[in-house]
C-alpha positions as semicolon CSV with decimal commas, in nm:
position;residue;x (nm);y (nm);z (nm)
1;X;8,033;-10,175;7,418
2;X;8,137;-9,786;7,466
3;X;8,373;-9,510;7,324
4;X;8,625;-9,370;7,520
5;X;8,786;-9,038;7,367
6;X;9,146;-9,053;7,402
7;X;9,289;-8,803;7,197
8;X;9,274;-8,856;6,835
9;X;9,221;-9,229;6,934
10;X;8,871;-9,381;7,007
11;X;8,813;-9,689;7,281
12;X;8,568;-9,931;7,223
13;X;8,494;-10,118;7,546
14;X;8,353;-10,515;7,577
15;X;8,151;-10,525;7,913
16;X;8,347;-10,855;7,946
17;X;8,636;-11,059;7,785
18;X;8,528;-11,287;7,510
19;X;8,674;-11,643;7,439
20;X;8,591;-11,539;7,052
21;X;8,684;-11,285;6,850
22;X;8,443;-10,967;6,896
23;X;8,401;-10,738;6,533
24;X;8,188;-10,416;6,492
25;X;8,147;-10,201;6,239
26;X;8,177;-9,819;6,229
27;X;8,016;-9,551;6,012
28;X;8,209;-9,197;5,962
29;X;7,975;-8,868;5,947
30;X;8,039;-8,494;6,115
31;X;8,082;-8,158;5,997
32;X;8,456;-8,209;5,935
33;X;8,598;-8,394;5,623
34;X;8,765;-8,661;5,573
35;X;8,995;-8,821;5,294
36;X;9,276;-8,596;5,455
37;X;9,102;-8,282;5,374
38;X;9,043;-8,210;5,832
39;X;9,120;-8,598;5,906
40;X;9,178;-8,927;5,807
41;X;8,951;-9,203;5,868
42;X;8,748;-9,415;5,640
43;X;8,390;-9,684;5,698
44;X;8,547;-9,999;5,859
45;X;8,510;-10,260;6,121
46;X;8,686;-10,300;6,420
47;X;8,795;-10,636;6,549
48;X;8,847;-10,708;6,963
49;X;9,080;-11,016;6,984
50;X;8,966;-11,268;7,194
51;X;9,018;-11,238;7,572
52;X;9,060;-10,833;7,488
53;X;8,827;-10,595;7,634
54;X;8,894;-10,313;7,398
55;X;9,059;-10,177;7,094
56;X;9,065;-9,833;6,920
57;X;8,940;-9,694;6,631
58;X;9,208;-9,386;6,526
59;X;9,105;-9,063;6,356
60;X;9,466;-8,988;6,185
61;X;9,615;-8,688;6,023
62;X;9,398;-8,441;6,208
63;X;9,509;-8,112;5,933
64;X;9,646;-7,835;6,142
65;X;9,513;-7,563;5,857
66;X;9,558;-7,169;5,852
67;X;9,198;-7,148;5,786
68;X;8,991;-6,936;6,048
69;X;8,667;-7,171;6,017
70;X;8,392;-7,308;6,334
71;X;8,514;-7,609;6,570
72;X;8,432;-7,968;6,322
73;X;8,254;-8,278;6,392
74;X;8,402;-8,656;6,311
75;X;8,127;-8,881;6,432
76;X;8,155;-9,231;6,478
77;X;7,849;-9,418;6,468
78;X;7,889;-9,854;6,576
79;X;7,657;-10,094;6,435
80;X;7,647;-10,486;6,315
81;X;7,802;-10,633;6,604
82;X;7,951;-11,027;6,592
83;X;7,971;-11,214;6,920
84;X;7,856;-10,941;7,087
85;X;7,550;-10,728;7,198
86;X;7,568;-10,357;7,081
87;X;7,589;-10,125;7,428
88;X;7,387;-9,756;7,406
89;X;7,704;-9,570;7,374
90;X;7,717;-9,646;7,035
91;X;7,816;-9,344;6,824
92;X;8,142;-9,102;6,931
93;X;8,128;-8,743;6,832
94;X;8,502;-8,589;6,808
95;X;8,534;-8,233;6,760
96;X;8,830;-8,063;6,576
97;X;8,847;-7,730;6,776
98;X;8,986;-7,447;6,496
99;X;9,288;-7,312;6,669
100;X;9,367;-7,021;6,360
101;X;9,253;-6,604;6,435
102;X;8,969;-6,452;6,265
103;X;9,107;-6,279;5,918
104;X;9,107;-5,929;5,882
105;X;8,890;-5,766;5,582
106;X;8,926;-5,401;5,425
107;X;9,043;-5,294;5,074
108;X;9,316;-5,361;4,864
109;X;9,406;-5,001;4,785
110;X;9,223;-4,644;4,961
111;X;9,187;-4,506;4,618
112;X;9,178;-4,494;4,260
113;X;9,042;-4,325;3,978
114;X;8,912;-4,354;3,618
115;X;8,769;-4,120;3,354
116;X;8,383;-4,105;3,322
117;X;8,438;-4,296;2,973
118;X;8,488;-4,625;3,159
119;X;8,162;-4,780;3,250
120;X;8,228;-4,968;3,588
121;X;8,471;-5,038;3,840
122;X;8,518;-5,328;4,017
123;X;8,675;-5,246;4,425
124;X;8,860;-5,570;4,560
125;X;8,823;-5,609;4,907
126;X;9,040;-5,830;5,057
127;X;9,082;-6,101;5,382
128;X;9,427;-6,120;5,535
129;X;9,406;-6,513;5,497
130;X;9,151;-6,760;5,325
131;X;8,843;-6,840;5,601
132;X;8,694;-7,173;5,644
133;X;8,329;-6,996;5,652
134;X;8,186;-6,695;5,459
135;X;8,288;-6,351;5,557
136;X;8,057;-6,096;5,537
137;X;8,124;-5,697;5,579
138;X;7,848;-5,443;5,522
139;X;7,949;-5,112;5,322
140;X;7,791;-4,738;5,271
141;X;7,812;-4,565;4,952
142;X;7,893;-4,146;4,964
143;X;8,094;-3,908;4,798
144;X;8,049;-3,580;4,554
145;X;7,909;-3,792;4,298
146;X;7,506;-3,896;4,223
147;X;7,406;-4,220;4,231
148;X;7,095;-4,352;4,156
149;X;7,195;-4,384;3,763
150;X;7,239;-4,032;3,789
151;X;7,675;-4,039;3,822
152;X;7,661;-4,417;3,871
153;X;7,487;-4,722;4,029
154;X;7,565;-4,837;4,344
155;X;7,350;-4,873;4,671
156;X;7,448;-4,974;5,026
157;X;7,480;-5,288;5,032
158;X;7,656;-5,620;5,251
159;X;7,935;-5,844;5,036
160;X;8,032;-6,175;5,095
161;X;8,352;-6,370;5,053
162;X;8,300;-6,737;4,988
163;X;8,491;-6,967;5,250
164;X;8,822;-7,010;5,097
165;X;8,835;-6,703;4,902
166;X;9,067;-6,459;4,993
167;X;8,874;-6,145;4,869
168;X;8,562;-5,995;4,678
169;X;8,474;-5,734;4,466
170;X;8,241;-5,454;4,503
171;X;8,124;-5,262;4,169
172;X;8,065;-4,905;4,102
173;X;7,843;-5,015;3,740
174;X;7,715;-4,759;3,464
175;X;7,914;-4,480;3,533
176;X;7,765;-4,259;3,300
177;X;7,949;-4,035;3,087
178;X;7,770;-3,691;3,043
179;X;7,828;-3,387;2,844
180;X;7,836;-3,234;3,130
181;X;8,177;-2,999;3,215
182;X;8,186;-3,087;3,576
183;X;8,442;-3,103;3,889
184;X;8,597;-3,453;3,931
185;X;8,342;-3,680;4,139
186;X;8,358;-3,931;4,395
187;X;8,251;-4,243;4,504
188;X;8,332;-4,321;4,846
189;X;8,263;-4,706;4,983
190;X;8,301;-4,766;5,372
191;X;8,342;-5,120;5,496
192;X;8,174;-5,189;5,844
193;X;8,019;-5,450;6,065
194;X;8,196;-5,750;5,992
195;X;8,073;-6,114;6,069
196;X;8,198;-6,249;6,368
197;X;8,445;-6,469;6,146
198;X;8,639;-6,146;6,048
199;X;8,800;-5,827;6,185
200;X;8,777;-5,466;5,988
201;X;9,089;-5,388;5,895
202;X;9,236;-5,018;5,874
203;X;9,181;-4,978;5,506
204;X;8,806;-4,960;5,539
205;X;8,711;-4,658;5,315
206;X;8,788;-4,687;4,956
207;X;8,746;-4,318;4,747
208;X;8,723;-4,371;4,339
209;X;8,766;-4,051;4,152
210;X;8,535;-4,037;3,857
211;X;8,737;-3,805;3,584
212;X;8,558;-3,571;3,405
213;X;8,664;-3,575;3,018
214;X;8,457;-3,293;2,908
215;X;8,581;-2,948;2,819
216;X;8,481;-2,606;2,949
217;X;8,201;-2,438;2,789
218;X;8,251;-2,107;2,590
219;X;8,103;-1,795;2,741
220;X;7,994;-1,548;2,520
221;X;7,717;-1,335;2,411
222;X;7,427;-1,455;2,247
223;X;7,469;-1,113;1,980
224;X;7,713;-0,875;1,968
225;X;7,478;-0,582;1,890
226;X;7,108;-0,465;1,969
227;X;6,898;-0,140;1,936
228;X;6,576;-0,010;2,105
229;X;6,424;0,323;2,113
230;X;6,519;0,519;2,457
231;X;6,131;0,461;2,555
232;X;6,230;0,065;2,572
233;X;6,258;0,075;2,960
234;X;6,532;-0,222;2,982
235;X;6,684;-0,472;2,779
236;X;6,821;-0,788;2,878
237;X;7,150;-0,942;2,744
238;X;7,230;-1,288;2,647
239;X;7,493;-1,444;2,728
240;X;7,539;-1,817;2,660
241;X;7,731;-2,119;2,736
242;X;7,801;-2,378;2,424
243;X;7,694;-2,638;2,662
244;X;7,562;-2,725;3,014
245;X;7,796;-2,726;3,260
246;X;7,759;-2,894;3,655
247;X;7,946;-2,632;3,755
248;X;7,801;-2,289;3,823
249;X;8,007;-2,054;3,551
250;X;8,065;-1,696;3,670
251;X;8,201;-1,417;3,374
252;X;8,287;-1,047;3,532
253;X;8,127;-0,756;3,333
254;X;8,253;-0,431;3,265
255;X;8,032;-0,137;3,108
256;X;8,114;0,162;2,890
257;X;7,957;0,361;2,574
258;X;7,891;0,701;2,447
259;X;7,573;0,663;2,710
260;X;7,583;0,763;3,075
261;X;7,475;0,546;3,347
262;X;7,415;0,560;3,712
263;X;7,104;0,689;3,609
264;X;7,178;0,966;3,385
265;X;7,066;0,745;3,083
266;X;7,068;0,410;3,203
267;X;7,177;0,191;3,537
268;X;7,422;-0,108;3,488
269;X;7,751;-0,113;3,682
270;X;8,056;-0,348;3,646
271;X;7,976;-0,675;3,816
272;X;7,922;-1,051;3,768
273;X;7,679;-1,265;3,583
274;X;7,620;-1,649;3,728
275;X;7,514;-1,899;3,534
276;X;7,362;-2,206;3,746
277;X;7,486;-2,519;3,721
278;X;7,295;-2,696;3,452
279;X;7,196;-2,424;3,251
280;X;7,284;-2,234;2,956
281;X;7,245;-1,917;2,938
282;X;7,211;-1,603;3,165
283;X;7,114;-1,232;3,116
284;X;7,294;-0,911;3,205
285;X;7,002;-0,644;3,233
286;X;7,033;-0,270;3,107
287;X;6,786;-0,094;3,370
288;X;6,606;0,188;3,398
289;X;6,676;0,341;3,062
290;X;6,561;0,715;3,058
291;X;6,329;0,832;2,786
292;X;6,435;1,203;2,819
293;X;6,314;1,486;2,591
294;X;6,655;1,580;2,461
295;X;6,705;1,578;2,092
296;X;7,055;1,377;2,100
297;X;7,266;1,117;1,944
298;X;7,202;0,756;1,929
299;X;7,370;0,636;2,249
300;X;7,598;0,304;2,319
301;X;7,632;0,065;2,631
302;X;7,896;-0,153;2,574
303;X;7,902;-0,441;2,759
304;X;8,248;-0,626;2,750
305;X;8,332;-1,020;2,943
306;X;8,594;-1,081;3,110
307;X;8,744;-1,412;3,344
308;X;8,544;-1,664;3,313
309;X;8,567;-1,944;3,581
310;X;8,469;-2,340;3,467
311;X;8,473;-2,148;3,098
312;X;8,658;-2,011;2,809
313;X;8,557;-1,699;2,682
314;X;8,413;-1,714;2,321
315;X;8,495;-1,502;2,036
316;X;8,179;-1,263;2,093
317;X;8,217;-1,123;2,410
318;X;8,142;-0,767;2,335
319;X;7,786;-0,643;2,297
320;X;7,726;-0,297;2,226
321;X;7,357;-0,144;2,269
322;X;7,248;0,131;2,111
323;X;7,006;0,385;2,264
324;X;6,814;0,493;1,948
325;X;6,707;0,823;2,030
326;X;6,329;0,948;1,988
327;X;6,296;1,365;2,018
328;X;6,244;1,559;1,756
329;X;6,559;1,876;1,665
330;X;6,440;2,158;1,862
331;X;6,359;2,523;1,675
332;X;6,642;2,757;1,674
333;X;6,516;3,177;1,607
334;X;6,545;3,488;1,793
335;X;6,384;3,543;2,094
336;X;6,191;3,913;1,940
337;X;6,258;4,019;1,600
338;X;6,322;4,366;1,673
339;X;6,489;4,573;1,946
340;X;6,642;4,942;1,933
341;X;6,872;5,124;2,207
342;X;7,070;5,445;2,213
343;X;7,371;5,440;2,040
344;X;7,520;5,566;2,381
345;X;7,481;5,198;2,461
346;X;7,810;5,026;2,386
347;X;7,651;4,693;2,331
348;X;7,351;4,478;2,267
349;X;7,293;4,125;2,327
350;X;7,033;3,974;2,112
351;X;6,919;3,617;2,261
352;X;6,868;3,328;2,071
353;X;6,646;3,071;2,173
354;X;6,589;2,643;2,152
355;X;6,204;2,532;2,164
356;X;6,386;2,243;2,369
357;X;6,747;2,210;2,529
358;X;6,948;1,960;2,319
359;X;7,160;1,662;2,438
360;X;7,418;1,780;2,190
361;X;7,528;2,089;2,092
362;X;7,342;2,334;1,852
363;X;7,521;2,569;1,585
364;X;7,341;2,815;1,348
365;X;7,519;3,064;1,133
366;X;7,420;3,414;1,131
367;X;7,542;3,707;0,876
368;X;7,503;4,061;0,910
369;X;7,305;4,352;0,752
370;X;7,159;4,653;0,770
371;X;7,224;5,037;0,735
372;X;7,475;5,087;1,003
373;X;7,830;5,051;0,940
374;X;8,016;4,732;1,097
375;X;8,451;4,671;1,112
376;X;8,478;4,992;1,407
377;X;8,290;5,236;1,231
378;X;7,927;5,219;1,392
379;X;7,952;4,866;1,582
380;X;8,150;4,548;1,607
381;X;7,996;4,212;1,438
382;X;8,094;4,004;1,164
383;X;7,937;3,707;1,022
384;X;7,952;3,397;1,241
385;X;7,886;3,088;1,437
386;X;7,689;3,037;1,757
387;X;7,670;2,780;1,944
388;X;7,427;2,680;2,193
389;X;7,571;2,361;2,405
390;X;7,368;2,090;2,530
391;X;7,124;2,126;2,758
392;X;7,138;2,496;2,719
393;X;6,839;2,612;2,625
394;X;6,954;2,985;2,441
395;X;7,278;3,173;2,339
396;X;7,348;3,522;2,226
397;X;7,497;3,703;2,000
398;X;7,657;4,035;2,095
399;X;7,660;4,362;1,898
400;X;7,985;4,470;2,043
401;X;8,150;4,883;2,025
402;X;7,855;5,092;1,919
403;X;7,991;5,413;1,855
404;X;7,852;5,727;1,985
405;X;7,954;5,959;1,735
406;X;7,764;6,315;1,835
407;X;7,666;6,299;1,459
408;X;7,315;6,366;1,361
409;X;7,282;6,091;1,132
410;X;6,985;5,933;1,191
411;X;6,856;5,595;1,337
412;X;7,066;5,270;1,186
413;X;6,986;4,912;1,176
414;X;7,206;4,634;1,225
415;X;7,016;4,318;1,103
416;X;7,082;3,947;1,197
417;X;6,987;3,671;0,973
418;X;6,973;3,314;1,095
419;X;7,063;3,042;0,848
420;X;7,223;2,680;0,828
421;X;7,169;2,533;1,156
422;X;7,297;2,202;1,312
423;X;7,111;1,957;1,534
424;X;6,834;2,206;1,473
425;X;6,561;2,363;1,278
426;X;6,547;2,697;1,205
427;X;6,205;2,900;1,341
428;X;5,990;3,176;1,197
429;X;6,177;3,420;1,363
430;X;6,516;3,413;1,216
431;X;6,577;3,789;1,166
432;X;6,598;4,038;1,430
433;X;6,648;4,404;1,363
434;X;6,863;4,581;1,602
435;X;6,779;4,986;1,581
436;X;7,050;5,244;1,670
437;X;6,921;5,556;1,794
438;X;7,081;5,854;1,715
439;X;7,048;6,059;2,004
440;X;7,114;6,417;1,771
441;X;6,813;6,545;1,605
442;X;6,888;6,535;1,195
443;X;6,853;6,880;1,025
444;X;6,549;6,934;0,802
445;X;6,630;6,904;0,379
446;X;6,374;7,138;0,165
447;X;6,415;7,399;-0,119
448;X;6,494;7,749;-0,040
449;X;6,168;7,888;-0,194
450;X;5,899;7,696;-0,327
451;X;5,895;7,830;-0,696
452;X;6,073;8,033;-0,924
453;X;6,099;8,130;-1,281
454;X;6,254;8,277;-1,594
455;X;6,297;8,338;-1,947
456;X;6,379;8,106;-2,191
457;X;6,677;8,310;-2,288
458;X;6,818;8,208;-1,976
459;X;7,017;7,891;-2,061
460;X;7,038;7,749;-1,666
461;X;6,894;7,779;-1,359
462;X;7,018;7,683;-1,031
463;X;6,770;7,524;-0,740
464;X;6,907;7,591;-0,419
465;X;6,797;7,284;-0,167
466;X;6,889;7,378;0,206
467;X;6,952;7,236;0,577
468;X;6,818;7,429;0,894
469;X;7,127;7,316;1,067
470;X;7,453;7,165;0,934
471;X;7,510;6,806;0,972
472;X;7,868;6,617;1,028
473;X;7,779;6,337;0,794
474;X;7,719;6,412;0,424
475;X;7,314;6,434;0,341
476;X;7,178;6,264;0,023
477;X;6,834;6,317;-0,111
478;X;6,647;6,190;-0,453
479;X;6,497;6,448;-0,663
480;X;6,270;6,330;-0,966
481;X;6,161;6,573;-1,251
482;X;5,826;6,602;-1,373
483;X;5,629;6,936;-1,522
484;X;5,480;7,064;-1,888
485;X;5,835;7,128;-2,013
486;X;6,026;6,864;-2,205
487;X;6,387;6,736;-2,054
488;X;6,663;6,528;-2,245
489;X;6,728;6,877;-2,446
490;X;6,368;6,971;-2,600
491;X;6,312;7,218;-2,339
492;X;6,606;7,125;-2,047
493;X;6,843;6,920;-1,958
494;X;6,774;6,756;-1,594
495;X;6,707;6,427;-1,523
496;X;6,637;6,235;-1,181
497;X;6,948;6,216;-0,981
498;X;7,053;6,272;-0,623
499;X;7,175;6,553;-0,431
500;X;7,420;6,548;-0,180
501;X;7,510;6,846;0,089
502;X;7,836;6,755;0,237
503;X;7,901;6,751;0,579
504;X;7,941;7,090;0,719
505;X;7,777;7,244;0,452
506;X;7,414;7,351;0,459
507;X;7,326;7,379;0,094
508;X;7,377;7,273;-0,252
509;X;7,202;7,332;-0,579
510;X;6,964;7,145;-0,859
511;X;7,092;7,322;-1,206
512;X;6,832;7,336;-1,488
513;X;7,062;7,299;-1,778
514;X;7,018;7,357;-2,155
515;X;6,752;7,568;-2,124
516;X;6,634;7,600;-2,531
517;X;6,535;7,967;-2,653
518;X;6,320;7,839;-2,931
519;X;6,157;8,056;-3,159
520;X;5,816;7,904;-3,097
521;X;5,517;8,071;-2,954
522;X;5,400;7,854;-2,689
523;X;5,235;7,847;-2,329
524;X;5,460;7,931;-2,054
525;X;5,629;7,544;-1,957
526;X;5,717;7,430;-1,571
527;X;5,972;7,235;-1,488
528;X;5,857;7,058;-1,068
529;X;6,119;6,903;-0,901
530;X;6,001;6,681;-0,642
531;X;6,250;6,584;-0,350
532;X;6,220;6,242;-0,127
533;X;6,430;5,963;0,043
534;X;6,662;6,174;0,248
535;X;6,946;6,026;0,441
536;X;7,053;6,186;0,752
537;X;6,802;6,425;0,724
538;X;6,433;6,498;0,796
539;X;6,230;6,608;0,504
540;X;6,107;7,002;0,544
541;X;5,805;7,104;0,442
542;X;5,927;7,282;0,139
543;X;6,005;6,950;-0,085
544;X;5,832;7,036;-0,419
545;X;5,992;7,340;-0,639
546;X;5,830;7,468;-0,962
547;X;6,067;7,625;-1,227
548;X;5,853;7,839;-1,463
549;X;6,013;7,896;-1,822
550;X;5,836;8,219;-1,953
């Protein structure tokens, strides 16, 4: 007895026609299934009427599916024969051969997106039609975003989509949502290599855009004011961010102030300050700050933020800096205390001096003194200001429109007195004593005779006090009157006074008033007149005259 495969049908064979009736039974096994799921075709027995030398066993309702799936099995196995002697072909294998094309396998959509808030995302990839076998397809994981647990979790990896499923999921899990202010991320997942049961379709890269929900830092200075003495060499400014960002931050910089820089008291230009990506703060340095030895004002760099990128810009983004500085005032006095020229010389500058130059400017009052006449009449100064300005180290002040008269009037001081100084100290020497020189001898002052006398019946007496030469100014002198005789009108009337000889003139007289005729016998009395303090004169050598009352 032997199968013959005739289509769907299966022969069994008798080696010989039997007067009985010849039964077998069959047994149904293979990779396909039966119970109409790939066939139909139950355990049975087959009967061969007698004098037939075959019959067939039928595998029906062979399903003509849409499932891509490997060739099937139906095998037919003989056994228990009656009236009959089981042959070696005993047991028929049929094979379904799958006539459907592989499926094709990529994702259901290229992209999509989600804020960091949701914690996973599930990617469907899907088969063009259900498979009879599992499909497998390999995939790559890339994209701006970190994972590792750091953005996400996700390695590369192979999925695989059951038989009869028509697609599978792939999932981006713990997508972590930072503090961080950061660019939108992404997670890109490639589909390759395929099993040989599937094609890759043309949708093979999937990109999921990770939102970023956090807000922009604020940018702004850690303080909005600091101080350091000018012997600080540097300082470095703060400036802050309210909270990490994964984005560098960048905040431009512009510089001003009372204080100079490009060296001159500090270096620092305009520029821009770059905070790294992850942290949270970042310094703008004032360099090379000059410790000079001018006496000056506190001085300001004022450091001001501007356009932040990945950012806002907090309230405080001014900070102003203040140069404290540490030299002393400088002195402030005349450079000699006394000078003298000709008064032929139409002017004299007197110098003034600083023990330091200044960063700022340096006033000191000055008023004027002295025997000489000012307005026109022997010079031209009035009381004033000077001021020295920074960095200078002296000034002057300038005795303007001496007069050369041609009068013998003797030497003249003009005299300058220092006072009230700003940014300064006043010095030691804070008077000077400018000399004019008259350049015409002064006449000689004296009495015309050294003594004299008289009775006391004379009631006056006149004391004639001469020049050698006249003079054109008037000529003053002091007189002061001593002797045995008694003034105030015992003996005389005279008291100390001054004589004056006017210009032009070369004498005047000293009277001896009131002279009393008493009727007392008594000693002959003097009356000494004494002469001193001329002015625009030279004393003679005749300066004492005794009066004798007889």
């Amino acid at each position: 007895m032997v199968l013959n495969q005739l289509h769907s049908k299966l022969t069994v064979d008798l080696s010989a026609a039997s007067s009985q009736n010849v039964t077998v039974d069959y047994a149904v096994t293979g990779t396909a299934t039966g119970s109409g799921t790939d066939y139909t075709l139950a355990n049975g027995t087959l009967t061969i009427s007698a004098g037939n030398t075959s019959g067939t066993i039928t595998i029906a309702s062979i399903v003509n599916d849409s499932l891509d799936e490997a060739n099937e099995t139906v095998i037919v196995t003989l056994s228990n024969p009656s009236n009959a002697t089981l042959g070696s072909d005993d047991a028929h294998t049929y094979t379904i051969n799958d006539n459907d094309n592989a499926p094709v396998v990529d994702f259901a959509a290229t992209s999509s997106n989600g804020s960091e808030s949701v914690s996973s995302k599930a990617l469907t990839v899907d088969l063009s039609a259900a498979s009879g076998q599992d499909v497998t397809v390999d995939y790559a994981v890339t994209g701006t975003a970190t994972g590792s647990g750091t953005d996400y979790t996700l390695a590369n990896g192979t999925l695989t989509i059951s038989a009869g499923s028509t697609s599978g999921a792939i999932t981006i899990a713990s997508i972590v949502d930072d503090s961080l202010d950061e660019a939108n991320e992404t997670v890109i997942v490639t589909l390759s290599s395929p099993s040989s049961n599937a094609t890759l379709g043309s949708d093979d890269a999937h990109t999921y855009t990770i939102n970023d929900n956090d807000n922009a830092p604020v940018v702004d200075f850690n303080t909005t004011s600091s101080n350091q003495a000018e012997s600080s060499s540097s300082k470095a400014l703060t400036v802050d961010l309210s909270a990490a960002s994964s984005n560098n931050v960048t905040v431009d910089y512009a510089v001003t102030g009372t204080a100079t820089g490009s060296g001159t008291d500090y270096t620092l230009a305009n520029g821009t300050l770059t905070i790294t990506a992850g942290a949270t703060s970042g310094t703008i340095t004032i360099g090379s700050i000059v410790d000079d030895s001018l006496d000056e004002p506190n001085e300001t760099v004022i450091v001001t933020l501007s356009n932040p990128s990945n950012a806002t810009l907090g309230s405080d983004k001014v900070h102003t800096y203040t140069i404290n500085d540490n030299d002393s005032a400088p002195v402030v006095d005349f450079e000699t205390t006394s000078s003298s020229g000709a008064e032929s010389v139409s002017t004299k500058a007197l110098t003034v001096d600083l023990s330091a130059a200044s960063g700022q400017d340096v006033t000191v009052n000055y008023a004027v003194t002295g025997t000489a006449t000012g307005s026109g009449t022997d010079y031209t100064l009035a009381n004033g200001t000077l001021t020295i300005s920074a960095g200078s180290t002296s000034g002057t002040i300038t005795i303007a429109g001496i007069v050369n008269d041609g009068t013998a009037e003797g030497n003249e001081t003009v005299i300058l007195t220092l006072s009230s100084p700003s940014n300064a100290t006043v010095g030691s020497d804070d008077v000077h004593t400018f000399t004019i020189l008259d350049p015409i001898a002064a006449p000689d002052i004296e009495f015309a005779s050294a003594s004299s006398s008289g009775a006391e019946s004379v009631s006056s007496k006149d004391l004639t006090i001469e020049l050698d030469t006249s003079s054109s100014s008037n000529i003053t002198v002091d007189y002061a009157v001593t002797g045995t005789a008694t003034g105030s009108g015992t003996d005389f009337t005279l008291a100390n006074g001054t004589a004056t000889i006017s210009a032009g003139s070369t004498s005047t007289t000293i009277t001896i008033a009131g002279i009393v005729d008493d009727s007392l016998d008594e000693v002959n009395e003097t009356v000494v007149v004494t002469l001193s303090n001329p002015s625009n004169a030279n004393p003679g050598s005749t300066l004492v005259h005794t009066y004798t009352n007889q």
